[in-house]
C-alpha positions in Angstrom: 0.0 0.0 0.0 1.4 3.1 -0.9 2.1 6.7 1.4 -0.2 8.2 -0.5 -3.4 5.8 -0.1 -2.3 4.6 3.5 -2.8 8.5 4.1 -6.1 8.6 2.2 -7.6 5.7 4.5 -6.3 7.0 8.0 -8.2 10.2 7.0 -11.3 9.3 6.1 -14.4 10.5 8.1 -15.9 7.4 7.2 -13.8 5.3 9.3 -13.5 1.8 9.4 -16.0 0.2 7.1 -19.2 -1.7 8.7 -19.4 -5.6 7.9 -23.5 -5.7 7.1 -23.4 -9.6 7.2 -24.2 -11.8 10.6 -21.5 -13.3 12.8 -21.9 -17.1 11.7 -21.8 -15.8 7.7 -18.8 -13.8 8.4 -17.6 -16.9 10.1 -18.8 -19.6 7.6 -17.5 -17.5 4.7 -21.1 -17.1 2.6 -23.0 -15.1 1.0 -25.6 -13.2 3.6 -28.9 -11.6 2.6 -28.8 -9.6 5.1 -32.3 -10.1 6.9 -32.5 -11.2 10.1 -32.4 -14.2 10.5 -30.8 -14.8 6.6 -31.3 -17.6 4.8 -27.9 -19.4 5.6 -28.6 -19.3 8.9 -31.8 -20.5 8.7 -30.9 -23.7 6.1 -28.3 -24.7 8.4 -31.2 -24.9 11.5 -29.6 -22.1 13.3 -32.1 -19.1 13.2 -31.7 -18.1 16.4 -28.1 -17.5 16.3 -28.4 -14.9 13.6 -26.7 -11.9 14.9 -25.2 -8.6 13.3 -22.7 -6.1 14.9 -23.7 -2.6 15.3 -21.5 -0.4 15.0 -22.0 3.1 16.3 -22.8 6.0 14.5 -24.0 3.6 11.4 -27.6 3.7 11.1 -27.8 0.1 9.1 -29.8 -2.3 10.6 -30.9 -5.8 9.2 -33.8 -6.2 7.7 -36.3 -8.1 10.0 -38.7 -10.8 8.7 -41.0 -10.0 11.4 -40.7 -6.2 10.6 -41.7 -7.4 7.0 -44.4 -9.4 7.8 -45.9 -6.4 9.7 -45.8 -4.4 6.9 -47.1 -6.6 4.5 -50.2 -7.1 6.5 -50.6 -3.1 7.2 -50.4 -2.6 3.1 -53.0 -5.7 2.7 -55.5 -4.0 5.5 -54.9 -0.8 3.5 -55.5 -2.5 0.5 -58.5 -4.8 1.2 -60.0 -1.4 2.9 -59.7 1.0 -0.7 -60.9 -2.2 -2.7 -64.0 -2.9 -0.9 -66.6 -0.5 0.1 -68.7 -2.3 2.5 -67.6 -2.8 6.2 -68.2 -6.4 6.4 -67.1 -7.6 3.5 -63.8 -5.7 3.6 -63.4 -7.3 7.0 -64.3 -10.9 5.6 -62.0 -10.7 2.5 -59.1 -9.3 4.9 -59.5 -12.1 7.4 -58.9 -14.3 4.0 -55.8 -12.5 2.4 -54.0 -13.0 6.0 -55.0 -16.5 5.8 -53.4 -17.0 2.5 -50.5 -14.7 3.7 -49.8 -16.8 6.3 -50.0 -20.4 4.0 -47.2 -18.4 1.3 -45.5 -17.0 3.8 -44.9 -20.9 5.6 -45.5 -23.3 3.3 -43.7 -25.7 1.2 -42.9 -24.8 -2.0 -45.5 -26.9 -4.0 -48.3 -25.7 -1.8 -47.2 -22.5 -3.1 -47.1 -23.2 -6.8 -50.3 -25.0 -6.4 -52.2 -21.6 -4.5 -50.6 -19.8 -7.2 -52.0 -21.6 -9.5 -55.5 -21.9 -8.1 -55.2 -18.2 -8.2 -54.5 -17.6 -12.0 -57.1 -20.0 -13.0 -59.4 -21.2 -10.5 -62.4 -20.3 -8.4 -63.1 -21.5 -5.3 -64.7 -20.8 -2.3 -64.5 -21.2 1.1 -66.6 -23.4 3.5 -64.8 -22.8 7.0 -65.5 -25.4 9.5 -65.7 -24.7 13.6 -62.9 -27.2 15.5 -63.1 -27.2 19.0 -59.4 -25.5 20.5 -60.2 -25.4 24.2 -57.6 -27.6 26.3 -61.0 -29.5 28.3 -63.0 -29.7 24.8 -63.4 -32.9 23.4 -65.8 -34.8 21.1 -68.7 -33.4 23.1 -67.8 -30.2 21.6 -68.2 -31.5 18.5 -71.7 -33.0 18.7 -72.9 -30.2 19.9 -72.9 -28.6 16.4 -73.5 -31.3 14.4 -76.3 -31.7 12.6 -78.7 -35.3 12.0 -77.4 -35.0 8.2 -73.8 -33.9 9.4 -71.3 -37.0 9.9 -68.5 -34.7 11.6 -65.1 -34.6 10.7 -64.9 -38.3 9.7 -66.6 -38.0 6.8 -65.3 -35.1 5.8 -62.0 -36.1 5.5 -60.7 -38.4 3.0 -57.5 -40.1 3.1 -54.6 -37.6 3.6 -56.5 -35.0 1.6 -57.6 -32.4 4.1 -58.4 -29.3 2.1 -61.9 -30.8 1.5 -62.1 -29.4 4.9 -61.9 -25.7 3.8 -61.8 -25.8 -0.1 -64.8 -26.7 -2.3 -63.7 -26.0 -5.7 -66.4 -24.6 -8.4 -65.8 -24.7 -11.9 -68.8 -22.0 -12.7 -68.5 -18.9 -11.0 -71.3 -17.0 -9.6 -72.7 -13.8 -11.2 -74.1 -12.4 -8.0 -70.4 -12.8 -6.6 -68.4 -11.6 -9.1 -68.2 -7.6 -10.0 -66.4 -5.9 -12.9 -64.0 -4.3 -9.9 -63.6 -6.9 -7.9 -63.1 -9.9 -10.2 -59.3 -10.6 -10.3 -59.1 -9.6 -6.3 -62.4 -11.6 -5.6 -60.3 -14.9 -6.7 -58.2 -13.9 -3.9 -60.5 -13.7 -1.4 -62.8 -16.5 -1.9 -59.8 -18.9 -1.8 -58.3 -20.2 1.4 -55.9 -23.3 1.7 -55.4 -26.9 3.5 -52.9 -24.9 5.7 -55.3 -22.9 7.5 -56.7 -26.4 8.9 -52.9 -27.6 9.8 -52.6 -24.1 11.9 -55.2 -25.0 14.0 -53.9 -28.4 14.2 -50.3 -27.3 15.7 -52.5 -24.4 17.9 -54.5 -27.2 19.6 -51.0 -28.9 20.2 -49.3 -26.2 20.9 -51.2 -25.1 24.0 -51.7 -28.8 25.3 -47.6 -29.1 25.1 -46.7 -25.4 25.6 -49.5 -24.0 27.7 -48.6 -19.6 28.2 -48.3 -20.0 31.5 -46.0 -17.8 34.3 -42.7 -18.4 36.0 -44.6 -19.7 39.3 -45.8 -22.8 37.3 -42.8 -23.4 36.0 -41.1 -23.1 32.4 -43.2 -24.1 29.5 -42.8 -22.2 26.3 -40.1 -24.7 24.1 -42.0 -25.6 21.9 -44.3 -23.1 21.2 -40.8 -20.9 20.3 -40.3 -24.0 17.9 -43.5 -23.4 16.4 -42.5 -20.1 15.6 -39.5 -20.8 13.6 -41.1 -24.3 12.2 -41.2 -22.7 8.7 -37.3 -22.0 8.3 -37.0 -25.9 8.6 -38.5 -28.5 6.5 -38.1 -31.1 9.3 -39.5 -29.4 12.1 -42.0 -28.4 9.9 -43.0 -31.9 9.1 -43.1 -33.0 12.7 -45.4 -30.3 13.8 -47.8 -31.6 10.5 -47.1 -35.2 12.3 -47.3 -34.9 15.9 -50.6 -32.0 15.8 -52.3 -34.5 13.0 -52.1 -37.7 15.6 -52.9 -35.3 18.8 -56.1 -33.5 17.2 -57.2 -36.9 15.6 -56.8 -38.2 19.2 -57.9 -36.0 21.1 -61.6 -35.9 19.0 -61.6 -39.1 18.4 -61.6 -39.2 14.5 -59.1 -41.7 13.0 -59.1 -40.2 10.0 -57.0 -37.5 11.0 -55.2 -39.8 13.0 -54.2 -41.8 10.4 -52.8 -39.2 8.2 -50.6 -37.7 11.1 -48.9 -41.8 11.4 -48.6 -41.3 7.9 -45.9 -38.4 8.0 -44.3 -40.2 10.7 -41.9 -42.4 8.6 -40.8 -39.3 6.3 -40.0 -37.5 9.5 -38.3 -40.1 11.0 -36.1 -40.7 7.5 -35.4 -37.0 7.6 -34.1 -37.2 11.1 -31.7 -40.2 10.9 -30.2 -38.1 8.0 -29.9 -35.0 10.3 -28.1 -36.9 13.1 -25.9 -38.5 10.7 -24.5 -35.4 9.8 -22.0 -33.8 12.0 -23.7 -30.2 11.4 -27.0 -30.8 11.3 -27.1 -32.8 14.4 -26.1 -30.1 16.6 -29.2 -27.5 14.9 -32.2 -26.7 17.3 -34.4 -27.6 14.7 -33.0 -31.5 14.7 -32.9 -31.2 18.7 -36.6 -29.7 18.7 -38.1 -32.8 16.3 -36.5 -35.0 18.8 -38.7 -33.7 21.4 -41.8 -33.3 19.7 -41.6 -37.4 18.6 -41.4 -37.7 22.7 -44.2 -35.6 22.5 -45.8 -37.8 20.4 -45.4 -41.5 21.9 -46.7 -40.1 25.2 -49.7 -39.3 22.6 -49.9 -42.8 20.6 -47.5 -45.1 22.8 -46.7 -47.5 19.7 -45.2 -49.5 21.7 -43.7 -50.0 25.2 -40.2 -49.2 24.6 -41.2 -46.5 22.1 -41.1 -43.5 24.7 -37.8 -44.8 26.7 -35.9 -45.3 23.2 -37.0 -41.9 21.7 -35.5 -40.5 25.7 -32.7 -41.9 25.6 -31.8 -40.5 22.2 -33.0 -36.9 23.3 -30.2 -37.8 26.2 -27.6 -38.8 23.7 -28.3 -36.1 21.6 -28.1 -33.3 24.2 -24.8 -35.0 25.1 -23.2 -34.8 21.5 -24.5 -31.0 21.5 -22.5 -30.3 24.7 -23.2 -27.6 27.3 -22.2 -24.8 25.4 -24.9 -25.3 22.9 -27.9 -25.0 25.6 -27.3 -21.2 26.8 -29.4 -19.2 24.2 -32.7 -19.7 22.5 -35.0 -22.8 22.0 -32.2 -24.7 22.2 -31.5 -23.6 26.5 -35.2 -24.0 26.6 -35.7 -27.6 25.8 -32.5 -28.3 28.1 -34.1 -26.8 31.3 -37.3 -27.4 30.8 -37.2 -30.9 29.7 -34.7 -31.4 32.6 -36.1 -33.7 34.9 -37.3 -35.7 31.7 -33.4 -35.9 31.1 -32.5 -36.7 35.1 -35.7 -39.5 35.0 -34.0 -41.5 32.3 -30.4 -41.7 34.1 -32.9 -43.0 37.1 -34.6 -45.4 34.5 -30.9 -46.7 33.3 -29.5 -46.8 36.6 -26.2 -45.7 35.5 -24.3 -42.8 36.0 -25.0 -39.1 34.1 -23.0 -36.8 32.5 -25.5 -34.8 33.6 -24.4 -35.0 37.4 -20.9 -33.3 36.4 -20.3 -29.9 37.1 -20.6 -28.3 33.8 -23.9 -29.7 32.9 -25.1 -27.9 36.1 -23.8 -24.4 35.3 -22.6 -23.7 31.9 -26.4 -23.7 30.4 -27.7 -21.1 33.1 -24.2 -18.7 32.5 -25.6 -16.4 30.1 -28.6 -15.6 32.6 -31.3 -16.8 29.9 -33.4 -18.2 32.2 -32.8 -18.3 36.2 -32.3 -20.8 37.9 -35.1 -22.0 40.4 -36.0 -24.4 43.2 -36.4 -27.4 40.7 -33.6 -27.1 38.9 -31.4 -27.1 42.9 -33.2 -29.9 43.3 -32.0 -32.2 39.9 -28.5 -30.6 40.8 -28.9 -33.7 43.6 -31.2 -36.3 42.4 -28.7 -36.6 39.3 -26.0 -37.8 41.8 -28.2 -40.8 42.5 -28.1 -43.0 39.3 -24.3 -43.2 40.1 -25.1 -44.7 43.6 -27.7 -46.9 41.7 -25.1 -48.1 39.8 -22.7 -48.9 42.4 -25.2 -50.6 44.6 -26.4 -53.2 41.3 -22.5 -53.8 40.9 -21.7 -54.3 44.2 -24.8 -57.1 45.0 -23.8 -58.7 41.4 -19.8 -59.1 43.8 -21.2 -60.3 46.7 -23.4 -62.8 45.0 -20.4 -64.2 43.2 -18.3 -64.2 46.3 -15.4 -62.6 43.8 -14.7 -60.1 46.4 -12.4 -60.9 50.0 -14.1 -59.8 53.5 -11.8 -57.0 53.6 -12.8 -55.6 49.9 -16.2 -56.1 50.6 -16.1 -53.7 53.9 -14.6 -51.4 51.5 -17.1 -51.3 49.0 -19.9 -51.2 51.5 -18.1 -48.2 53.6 -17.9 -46.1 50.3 -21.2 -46.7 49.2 -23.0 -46.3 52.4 -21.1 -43.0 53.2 -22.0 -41.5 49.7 -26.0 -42.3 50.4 -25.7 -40.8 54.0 -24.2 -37.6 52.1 -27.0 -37.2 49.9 -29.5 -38.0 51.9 -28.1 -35.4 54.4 -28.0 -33.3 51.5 -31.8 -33.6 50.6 -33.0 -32.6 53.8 -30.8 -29.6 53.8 -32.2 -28.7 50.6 -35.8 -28.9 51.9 -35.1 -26.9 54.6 -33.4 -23.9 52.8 -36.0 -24.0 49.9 -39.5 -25.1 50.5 -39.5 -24.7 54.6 -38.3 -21.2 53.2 -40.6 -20.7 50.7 -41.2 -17.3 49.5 -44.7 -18.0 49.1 -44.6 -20.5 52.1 -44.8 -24.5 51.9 -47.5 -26.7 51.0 -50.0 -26.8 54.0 -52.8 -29.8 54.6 -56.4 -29.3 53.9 -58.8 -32.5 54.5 -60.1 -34.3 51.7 -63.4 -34.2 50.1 -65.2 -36.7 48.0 -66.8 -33.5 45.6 -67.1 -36.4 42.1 -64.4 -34.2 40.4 -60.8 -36.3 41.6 -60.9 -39.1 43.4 -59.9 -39.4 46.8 -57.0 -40.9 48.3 -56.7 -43.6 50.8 -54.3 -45.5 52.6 -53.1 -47.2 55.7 -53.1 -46.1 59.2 -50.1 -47.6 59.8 -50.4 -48.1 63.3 -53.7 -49.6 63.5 -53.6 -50.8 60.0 -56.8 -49.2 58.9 -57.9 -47.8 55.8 -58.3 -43.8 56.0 -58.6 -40.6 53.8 -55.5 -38.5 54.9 -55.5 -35.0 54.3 -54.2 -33.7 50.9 -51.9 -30.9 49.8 -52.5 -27.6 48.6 -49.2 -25.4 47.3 -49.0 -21.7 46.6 -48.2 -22.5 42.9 -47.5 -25.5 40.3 -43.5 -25.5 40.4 -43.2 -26.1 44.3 -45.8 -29.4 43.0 -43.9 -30.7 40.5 -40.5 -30.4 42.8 -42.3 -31.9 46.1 -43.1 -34.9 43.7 -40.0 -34.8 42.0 -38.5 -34.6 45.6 -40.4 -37.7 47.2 -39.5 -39.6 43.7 -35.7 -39.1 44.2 -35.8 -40.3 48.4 -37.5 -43.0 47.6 -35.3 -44.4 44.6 -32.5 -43.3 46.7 -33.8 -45.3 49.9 -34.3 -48.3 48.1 -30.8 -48.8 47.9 -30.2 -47.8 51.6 -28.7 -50.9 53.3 -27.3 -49.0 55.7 -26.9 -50.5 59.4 -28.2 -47.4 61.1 -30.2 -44.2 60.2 -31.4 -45.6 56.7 -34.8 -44.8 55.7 -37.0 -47.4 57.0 -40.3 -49.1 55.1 -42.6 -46.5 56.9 -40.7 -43.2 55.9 -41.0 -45.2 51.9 -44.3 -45.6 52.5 -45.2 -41.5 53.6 -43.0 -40.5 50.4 -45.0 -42.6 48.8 -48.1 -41.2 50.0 -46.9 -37.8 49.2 -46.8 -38.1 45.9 -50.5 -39.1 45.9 -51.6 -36.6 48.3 -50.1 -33.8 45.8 -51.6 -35.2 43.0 -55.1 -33.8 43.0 -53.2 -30.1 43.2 -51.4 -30.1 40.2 -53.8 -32.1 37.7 -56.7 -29.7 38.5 -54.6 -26.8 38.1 -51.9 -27.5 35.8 -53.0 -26.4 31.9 -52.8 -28.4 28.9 -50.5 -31.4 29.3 -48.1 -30.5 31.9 -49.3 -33.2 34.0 -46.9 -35.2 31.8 -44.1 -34.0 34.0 -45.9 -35.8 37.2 -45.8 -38.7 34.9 -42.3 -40.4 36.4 -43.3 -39.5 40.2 -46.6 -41.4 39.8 -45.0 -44.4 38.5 -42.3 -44.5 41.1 -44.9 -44.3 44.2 -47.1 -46.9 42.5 -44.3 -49.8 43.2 -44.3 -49.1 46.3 -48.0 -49.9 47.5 -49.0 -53.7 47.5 -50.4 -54.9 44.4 -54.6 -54.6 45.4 -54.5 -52.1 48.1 -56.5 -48.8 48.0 -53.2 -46.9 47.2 -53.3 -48.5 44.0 -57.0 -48.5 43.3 -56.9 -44.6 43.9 -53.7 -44.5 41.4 -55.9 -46.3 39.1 -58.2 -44.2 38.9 -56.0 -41.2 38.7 -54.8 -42.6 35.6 -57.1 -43.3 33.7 -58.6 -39.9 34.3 -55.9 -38.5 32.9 -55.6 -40.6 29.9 -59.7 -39.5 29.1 -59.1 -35.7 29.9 -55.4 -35.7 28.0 -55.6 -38.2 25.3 -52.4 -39.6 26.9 -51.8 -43.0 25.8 -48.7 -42.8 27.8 -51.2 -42.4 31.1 -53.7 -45.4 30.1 -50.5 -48.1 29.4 -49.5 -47.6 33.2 -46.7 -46.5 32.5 -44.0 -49.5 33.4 -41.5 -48.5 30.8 -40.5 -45.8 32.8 -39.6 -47.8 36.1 -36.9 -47.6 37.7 -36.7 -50.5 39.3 -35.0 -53.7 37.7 -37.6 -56.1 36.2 -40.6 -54.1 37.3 -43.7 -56.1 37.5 -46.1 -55.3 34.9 -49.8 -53.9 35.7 -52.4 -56.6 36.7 -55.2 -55.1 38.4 -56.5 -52.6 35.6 
């Protein structure tokens, strides 16, 4: 570079020149269109990550997709307003241009061409149909608008065709509908698409999975932030069409639409073993996110009794692979901590140590201050530790059963293991003590039990008389202290069933109040919880029904509570019992159902 030109840049007001692509194109090396998030970023499953550098004094700023969008709907209002003269029918054709906004703006790119196409040379008009959205609503909703000539969504539907749901196509057009002014834009407005029906498919799912709720009932938006960036992935796009077909289908009870959700299951599940078998796309939110919602969708269909534990334990594995550093930000730190004791229960279920009990997995994905961390998450900082003990009691009974081990290594063993269950035992009742004796909001407090038709009521044994009573039940100030009380009588008693301990081990009556616990709680948190957040109750409830005898009251209540659930949820998962997610060796299946 020459005096002369070094001169020329050192004294130029302009400064140093502003890069105007994101971080991870500068990084990667490509081409960036410059709207947030770009394209690239979005191919490669990374949409949230898409961030550009400001720097000051420059007044560029990406262009924003939502920004877009906003603007395209305030020009199509303004539009739709000029173009029609009446109030109600400018409202009517509005409602429909969003509609079809919304199906371009998301859709593949054949369901474009083909709107496109209907467009240009097609009339049709729409015949909307009413579908019940309300999380309690099921198919009594249904009959109440049906009519004697009306066979409900069953008939409507045929095979995996389900625009006949909102798209009757007419191949004469109607004079009194069509106006020299508004001929070409009355196309437009009398059309709307297959998509519009798929929305309120993934909405109805959406809210049973993801239910808006606040911080006091604990973390639940995941995966309704993957439904928001479904459309800049094709696979997570075709597991929301999946996972909402089977849930909806289920949920009213029409097998139709159940059907067609199973059959997008296979290309989703093809599309998937691809993404893990690429060292890139494996480590994308959008490949982590599908992974969850086919969880999601066993504790929905329950295909088979493994089903659920397999599709965990690859969640597991795959959160592994992805590393701590890859669950700070975004959807991605989201499904991390909220899924977390789903993640802890399967290390229970395994009974083998966790990478999840070391030190980084407990603070690295709470560093950037995302989310905080709570109650729940102090609590699965200990119960994670207890897999590992699980594992060393199984190994040490399988040595002293052989006789492989001398008197002297056999104290050893013993001595370690017993001392690390005293710690954590120790360490569980100093955690109830600093965090739900001290409640902000106080601990749970006893009320006495009712028999009101809504939830059935729990009984058990007076222990020392050995009657059968109705002990009083627990109320809490909010859902999260529920779910970690359950989560918290779980993780004792797993932990005391390995207590061999000579002195202060828990003893057969403490099991049996944890136990009991966990029951009394349950009433609570299905009454209050939304949508299907009783799901994370799911583990709790199995591990206090092994320890009642087999046709006891304890069991008939937890009968009961289950199959209630399964009715109100449409949760397969609920109805089967439940026995793939023991963690107990050999668990005895369910008999008395």
């Amino acid at each position: 570079m020459s005096d002369q030109s070094f001169k020329k840049a050192a004294s130029s007001p302009q400064g140093p020149r502003q890069s105007r692509s994101c971080k991870v194109c500068r990084v990667r090396k490509v081409k960036c269109d410059r709207v947030k998030p770009c394209h690239a970023c979005c191919t490669h499953g990374y949409p949230s990550k898409c961030v550009y550098e400001v720097v000051p004094g420059e007044d560029f700023k990406p262009v924003s997709q939502a920004d877009e969008i906003r603007n395209l709907r305030g020009e199509i209002k303004e539009l739709s307003t000029k173009l029609n003269g009446g109030l109600n029918r400018s409202q009517r054709r509005l409602n429909q241009l969003q509609t079809l906004f919304e199906t371009i703006r998301s859709a593949p790119e054949d369901v474009v061409e083909r709107l496109i196409a209907d467009l240009r040379y097609s009339h049709v008009e729409v015949n909307p149909q009413e579908v019940p959205v309300g999380s309690w609503e099921r198919t009594e909703a249904l009959d109440e608008r049906r009519t004697p000539d009306d066979n409900g969504l069953s008939d409507a539907v045929e095979g995996d065709d389900l625009s006949s749901l909102v798209i009757r196509r007419r191949h004469s057009p109607d004079p009194s509908e069509t106006s020299d002014d508004d001929s070409a834009y009355g196309s437009i407005c009398r059309i709307d698409s297959s998509k519009s029906m798929l929305d309120v498919f993934i909405e109805r799912f959406v809210d049973a999975f993801s239910p808006e709720v606040d911080a006091r009932s604990g973390e639940a938006g995941a995966i309704r932030r993957a439904a928001e960036i479904r459309m800049f992935s094709p696979i997570l796009t075709d597991a929301f069409q999946a996972v909402s077909h089977v849930f909806f289908g289920r949920s009213v009870q029409n097998k139709t639409i159940e059907s067609t959700g199973f059959s997008y299951y296979p290309r989703v599940l093809r599309s998937l073993q691809e993404a893990l078998q690429d060292p890139e796309r494996s480590k994308a939110e959008s490949t982590l996110a599908t992974v969850v919602l086919l969880m999601a969708f066993e504790s929905v269909e329950r295909t088979s009794q493994a089903s659920l534990t397999a599709h965990v334990q690859g969640a597991v594995r795959l959160i592994e692979h992805r590393g701590p550093e890859n669950h700070m930000y975004g959807v991605e730190h989201l499904f991390f901590t909220e899924l977390r004791p789903y993640w802890v229960s399967a290390a229970f279920t395994t009974r083998a140590p966790s990478f999840l009990a070391r030190e980084e997995w407990k603070t690295i994905p709470w560093a950037a201050g995302t989310t905080p961390k709570n109650i729940l998450h102090y609590l699965l900082d200990l119960a994670v530790e207890v897999p590992a003990l699980l594992s060393q009691h199984d190994e040490l009974s399988a040595d002293i059963s052989s006789n492989i081990l001398s008197a002297h290594e056999r104290s050893v063993k013993q001595a370690a293991f017993w001392n690390g269950v005293g710690d954590l035992t120790n360490r569980f009742a100093l955690w109830k003590i600093n965090w739900v004796d001290g409640y902000p909001d106080g601990p749970p407090r006893e009320v006495e039990a009712t028999d009101e038709g809504i939830f059935p009521v729990f009984h058990c044994r007076d222990l020392r008389t050995g009657a059968v009573i109705a002990p009083t039940k627990f109320e809490y100030p909010d859902l999260l202290l529920t779910q970690t009380m359950c989560l918290y009588y779980a993780s004792r008693l797993i932990l005391s069933s390995v207590d061999t301990r000579p002195t202060d081990r828990v003893t057969r009556p403490e099991q049996y109040q944890l136990a009991c616990g966990i029951c009394r709680s349950l009433e609570w948190y299905i009454l209050k919880s939304p949508g299907n957040m009783i799901n994370r109750l799911a583990f709790p409830v199995r591990v206090a029904w092994e320890v009642f005898p087999n046709g006891g009251p304890e069991r008939k209540f937890l009968s009961e509570v289950l199959k209630l659930v399964e009715k109100r949820h449409s949760l397969a998962l609920w109805g089967g019992g439940m026995a793939e997610i023991s963690p107990r060796p050999h668990s005895p299946p369910r008999t008395d159902i």
